[in-house]
Every structure is written in C-alpha cells, then in structure tokens.
Backbone as CSV, one residue per row, in Angstrom:
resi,resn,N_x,N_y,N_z,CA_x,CA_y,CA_z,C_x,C_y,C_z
1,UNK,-25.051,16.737,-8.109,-25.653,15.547,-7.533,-27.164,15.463,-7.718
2,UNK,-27.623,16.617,-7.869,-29.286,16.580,-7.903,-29.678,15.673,-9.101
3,UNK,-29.128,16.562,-9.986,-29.336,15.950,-11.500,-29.033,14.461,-11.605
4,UNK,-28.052,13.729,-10.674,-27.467,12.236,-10.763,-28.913,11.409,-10.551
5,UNK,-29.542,11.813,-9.842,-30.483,11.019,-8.620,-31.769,11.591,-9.607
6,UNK,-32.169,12.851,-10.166,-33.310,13.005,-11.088,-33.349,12.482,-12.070
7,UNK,-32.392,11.898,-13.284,-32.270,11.006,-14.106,-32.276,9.376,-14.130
8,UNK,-31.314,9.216,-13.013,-31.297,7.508,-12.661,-30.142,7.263,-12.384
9,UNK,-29.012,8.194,-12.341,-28.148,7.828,-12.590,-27.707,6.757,-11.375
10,UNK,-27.696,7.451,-10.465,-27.565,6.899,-8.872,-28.067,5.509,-8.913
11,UNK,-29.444,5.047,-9.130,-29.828,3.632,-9.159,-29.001,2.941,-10.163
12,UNK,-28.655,3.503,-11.522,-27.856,2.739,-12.299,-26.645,2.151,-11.821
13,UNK,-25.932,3.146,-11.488,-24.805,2.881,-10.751,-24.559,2.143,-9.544
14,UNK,-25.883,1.804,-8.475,-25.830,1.040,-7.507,-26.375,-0.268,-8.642
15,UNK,-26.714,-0.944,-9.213,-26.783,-1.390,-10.029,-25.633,-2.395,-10.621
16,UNK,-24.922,-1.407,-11.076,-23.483,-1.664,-11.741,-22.419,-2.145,-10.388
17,UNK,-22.994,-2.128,-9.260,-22.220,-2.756,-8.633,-22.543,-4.001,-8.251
18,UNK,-23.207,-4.654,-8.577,-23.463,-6.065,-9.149,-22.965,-6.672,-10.294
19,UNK,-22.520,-5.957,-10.930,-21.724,-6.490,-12.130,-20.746,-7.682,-12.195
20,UNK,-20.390,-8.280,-12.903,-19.836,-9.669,-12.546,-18.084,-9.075,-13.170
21,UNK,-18.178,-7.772,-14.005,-17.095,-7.371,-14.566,-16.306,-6.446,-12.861
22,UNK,-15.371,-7.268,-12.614,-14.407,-6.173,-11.758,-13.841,-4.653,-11.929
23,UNK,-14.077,-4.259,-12.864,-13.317,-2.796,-13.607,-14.993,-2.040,-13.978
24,UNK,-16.222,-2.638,-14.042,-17.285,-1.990,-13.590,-17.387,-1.817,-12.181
25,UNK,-17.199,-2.943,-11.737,-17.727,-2.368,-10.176,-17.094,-1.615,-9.683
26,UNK,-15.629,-1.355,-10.072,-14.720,-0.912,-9.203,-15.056,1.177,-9.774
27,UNK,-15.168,1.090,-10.894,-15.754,2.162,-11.549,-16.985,2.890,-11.117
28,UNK,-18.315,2.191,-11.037,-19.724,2.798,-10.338,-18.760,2.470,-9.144
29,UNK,-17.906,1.947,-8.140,-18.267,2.734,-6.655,-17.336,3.865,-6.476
30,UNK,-16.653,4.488,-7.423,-15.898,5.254,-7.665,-16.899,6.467,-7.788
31,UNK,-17.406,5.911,-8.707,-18.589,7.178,-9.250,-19.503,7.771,-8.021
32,UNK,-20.221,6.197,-7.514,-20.993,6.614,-6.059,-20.330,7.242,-5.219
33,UNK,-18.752,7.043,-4.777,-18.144,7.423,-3.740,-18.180,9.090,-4.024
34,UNK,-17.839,9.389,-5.416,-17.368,10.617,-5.466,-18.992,11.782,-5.397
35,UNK,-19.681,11.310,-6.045,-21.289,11.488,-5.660,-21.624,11.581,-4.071
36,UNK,-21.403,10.851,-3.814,-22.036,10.987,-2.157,-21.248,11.894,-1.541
37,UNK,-19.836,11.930,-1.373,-19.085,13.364,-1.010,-19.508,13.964,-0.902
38,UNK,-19.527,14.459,-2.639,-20.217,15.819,-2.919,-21.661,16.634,-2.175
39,UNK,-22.618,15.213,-2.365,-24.075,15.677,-1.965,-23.977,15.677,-0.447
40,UNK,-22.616,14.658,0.311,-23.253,14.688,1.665,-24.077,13.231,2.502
41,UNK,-23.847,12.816,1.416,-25.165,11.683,1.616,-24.778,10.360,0.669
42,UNK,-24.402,9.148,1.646,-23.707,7.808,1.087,-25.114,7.379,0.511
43,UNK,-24.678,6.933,-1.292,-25.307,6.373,-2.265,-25.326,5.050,-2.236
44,UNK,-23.970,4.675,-1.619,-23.327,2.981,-1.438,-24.308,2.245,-0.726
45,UNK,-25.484,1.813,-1.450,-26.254,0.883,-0.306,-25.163,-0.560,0.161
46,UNK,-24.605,-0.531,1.305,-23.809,-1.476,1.823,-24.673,-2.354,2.545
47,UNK,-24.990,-3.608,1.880,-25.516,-5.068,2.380,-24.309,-6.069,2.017
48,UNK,-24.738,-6.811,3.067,-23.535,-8.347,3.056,-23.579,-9.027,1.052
49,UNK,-24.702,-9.050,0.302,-24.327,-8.981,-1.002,-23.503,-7.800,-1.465
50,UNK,-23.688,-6.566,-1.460,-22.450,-5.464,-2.299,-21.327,-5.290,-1.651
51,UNK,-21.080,-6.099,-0.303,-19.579,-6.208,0.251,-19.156,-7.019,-0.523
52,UNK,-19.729,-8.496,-0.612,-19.331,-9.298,-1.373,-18.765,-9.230,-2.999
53,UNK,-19.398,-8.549,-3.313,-19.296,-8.393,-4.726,-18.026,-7.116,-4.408
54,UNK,-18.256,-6.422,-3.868,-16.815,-5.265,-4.007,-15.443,-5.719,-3.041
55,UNK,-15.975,-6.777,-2.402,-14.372,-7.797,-1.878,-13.772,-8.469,-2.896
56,UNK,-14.816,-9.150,-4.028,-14.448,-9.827,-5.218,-13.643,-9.089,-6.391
57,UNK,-14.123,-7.435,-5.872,-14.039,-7.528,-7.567,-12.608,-6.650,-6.544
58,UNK,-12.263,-6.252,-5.260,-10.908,-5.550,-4.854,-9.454,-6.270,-5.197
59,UNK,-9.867,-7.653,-5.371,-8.617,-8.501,-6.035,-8.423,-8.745,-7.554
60,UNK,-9.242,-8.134,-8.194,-8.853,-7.797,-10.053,-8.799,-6.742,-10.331
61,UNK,-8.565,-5.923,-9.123,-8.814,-4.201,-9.665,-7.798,-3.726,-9.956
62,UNK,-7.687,-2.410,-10.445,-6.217,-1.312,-10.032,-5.668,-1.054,-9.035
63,UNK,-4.992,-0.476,-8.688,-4.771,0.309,-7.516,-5.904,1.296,-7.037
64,UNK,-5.582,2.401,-8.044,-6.946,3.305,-7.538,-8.301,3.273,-7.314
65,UNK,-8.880,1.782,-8.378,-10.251,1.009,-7.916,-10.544,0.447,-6.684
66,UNK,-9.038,-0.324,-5.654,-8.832,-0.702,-4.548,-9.163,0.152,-4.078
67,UNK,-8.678,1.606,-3.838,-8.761,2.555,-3.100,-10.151,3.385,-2.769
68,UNK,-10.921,3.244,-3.925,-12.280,3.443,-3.965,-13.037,2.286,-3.584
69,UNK,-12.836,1.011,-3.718,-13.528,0.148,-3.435,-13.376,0.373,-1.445
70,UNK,-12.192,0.307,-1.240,-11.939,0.491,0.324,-12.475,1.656,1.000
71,UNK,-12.803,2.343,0.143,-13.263,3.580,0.640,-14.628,3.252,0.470
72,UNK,-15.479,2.781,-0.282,-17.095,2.088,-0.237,-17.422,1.397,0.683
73,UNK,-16.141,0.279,1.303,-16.743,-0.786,2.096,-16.932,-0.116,3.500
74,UNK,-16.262,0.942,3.660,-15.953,0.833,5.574,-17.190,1.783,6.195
75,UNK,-18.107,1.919,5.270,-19.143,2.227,6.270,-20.070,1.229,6.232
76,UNK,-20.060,-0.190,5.649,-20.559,-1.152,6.634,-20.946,-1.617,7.302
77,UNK,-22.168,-1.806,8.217,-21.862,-2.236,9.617,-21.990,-4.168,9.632
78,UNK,-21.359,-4.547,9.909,-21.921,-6.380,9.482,-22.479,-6.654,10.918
79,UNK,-23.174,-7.589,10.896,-24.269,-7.713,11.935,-23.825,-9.042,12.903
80,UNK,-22.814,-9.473,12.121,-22.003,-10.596,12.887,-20.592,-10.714,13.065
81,UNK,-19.704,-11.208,14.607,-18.933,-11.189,14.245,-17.795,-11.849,12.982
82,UNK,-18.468,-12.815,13.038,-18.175,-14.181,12.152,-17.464,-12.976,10.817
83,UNK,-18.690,-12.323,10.361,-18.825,-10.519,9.496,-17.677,-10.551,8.786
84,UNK,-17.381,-9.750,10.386,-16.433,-9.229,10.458,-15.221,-9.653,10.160
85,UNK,-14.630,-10.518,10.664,-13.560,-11.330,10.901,-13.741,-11.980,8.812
86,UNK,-14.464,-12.139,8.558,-14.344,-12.429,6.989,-13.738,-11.118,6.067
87,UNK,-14.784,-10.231,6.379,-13.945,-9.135,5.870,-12.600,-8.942,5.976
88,UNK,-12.256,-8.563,6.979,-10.946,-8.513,7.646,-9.817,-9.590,7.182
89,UNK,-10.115,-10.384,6.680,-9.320,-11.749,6.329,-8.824,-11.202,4.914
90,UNK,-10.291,-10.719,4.424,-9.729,-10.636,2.460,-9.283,-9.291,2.312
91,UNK,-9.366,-8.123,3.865,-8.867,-6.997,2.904,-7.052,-6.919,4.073
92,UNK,-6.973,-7.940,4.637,-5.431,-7.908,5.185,-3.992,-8.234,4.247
93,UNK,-4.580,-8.775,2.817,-3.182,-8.894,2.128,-2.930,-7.273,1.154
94,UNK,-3.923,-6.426,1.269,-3.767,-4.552,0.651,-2.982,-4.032,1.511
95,UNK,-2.377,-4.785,2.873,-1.351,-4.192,4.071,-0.459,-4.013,3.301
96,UNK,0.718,-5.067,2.023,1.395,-5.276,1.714,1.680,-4.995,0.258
97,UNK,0.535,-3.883,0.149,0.663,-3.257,-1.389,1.741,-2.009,-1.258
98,UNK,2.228,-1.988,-3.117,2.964,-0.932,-3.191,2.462,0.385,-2.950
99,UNK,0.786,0.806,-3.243,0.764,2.189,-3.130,0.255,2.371,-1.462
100,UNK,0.950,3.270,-1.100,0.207,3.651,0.003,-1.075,4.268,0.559
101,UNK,-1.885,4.573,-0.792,-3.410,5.152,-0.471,-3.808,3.913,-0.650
102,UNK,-3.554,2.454,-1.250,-4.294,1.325,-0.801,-3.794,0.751,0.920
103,UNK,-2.965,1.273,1.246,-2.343,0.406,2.331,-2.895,1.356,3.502
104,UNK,-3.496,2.285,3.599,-4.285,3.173,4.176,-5.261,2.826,4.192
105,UNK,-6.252,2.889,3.142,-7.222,2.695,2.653,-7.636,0.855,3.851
106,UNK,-6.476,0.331,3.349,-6.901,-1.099,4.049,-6.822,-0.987,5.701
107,UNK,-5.458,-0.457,6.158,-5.387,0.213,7.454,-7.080,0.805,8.083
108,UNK,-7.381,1.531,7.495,-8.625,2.075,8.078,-10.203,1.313,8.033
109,UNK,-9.744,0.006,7.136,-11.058,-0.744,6.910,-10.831,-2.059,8.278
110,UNK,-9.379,-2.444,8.386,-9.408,-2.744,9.400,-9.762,-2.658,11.042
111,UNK,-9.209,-1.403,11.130,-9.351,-0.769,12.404,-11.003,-0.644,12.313
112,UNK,-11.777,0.177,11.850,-13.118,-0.013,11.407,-13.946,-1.427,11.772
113,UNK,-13.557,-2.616,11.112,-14.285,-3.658,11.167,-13.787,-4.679,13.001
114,UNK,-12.707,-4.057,13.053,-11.865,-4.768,14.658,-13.343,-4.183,15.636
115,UNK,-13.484,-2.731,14.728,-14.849,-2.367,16.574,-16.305,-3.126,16.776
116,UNK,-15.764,-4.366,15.507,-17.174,-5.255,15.183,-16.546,-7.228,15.990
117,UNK,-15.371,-6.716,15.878,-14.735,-8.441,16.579,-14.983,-7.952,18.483
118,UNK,-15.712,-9.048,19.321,-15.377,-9.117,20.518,-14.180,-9.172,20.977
119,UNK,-13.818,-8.528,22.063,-12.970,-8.754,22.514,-12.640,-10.182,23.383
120,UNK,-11.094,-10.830,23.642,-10.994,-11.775,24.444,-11.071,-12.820,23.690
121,UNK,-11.304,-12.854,21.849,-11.443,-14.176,21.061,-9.935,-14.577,20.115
C-alpha cells in the first residue's frame, strides 16, 4: 500500500471512479477497496457525487463489481434523509439477485443507510 499512495496510484484510481465507463468504475473501487483493507485506511473518498456515479455504474456491472461497488458505498454517511431513502431505493432490486455475496452485500447497505431514515415516516 505504501508504494500505491507514493506513485499516484491511489489518486488515479479515486479518479477512475468518475469514469463514465461502468466496468472502470466498478474496477478502481475494487482496487481501492482491496487497498484500503490492506493499509487499514478507506481510500474511497465517499461524497454524494462518487455515490452517484458508483449507484450508476452498480446497474451495468458484474456480479462481483456489484459486490465491490456495495462494499465502497456503505461507509457513506449522507447528510439527508431524503439521502438516504434514494440510496436505498436503487440498491433494493440486488435483494433479488442470483449471487448471494450481492444479496448480502445489498442486505448490509440497507440496514446501514435505514440508521440514516427517521423513524415514524
């Protein structure tokens, strides 16, 4: 990881998740995800733009890009409920996928983003 972050790699790759190609983005947050593990320390700068762009690109992906992409989004925090409840909308049809590390993966982004909806609405 040292070497990722002394070269560029790390900025490149947060970078590449702006990409307008779905099978890049889904790729750098794969890369970041597995990077930050390692070092300890989330690379995924998560703003309401790189949710956006990795909600977009979770419906042209693979399976296993889903699974990394879901695994990028849920440390998140959205600052509204309104947020929330958007998120939650586009990652509730991965309930009904065949693999089960996406249907997990979505399971836990849910439960996650629910501790951002008020209660009583």
């Amino acid at each position: 990881p040292s070497h990722t972050k002394e070269f560029g790699f790390i900025k490149l790759l947060q970078g590449l998740l702006q990409d307008g190609n779905s099978i890049v983005v889904a790729n750098a947050a794969a890369a970041l995800y597995e990077i930050s593990k390692e070092a300890g320390k989330n690379y995924i700068k998560a703003n309401k733009e790189t949710i956006g762009k990795l909600l977009n690109a979770l419906n042209e992906s693979n399976e296993w890009g889903q699974v990394y992409i879901l695994e990028s989004i849920i440390s998140y925090k959205p600052k509204e409920r309104k947020e929330a409840d958007e998120i939650i909308e586009r990652i509730l049809p991965r309930l009904q996928h065949a693999n089960p590390a996406v249907v997990l993966g979505a399971t836990k982004n849910v439960l996650h983003f629910l501790e951002f909806v008020e209660d009583g609405d």
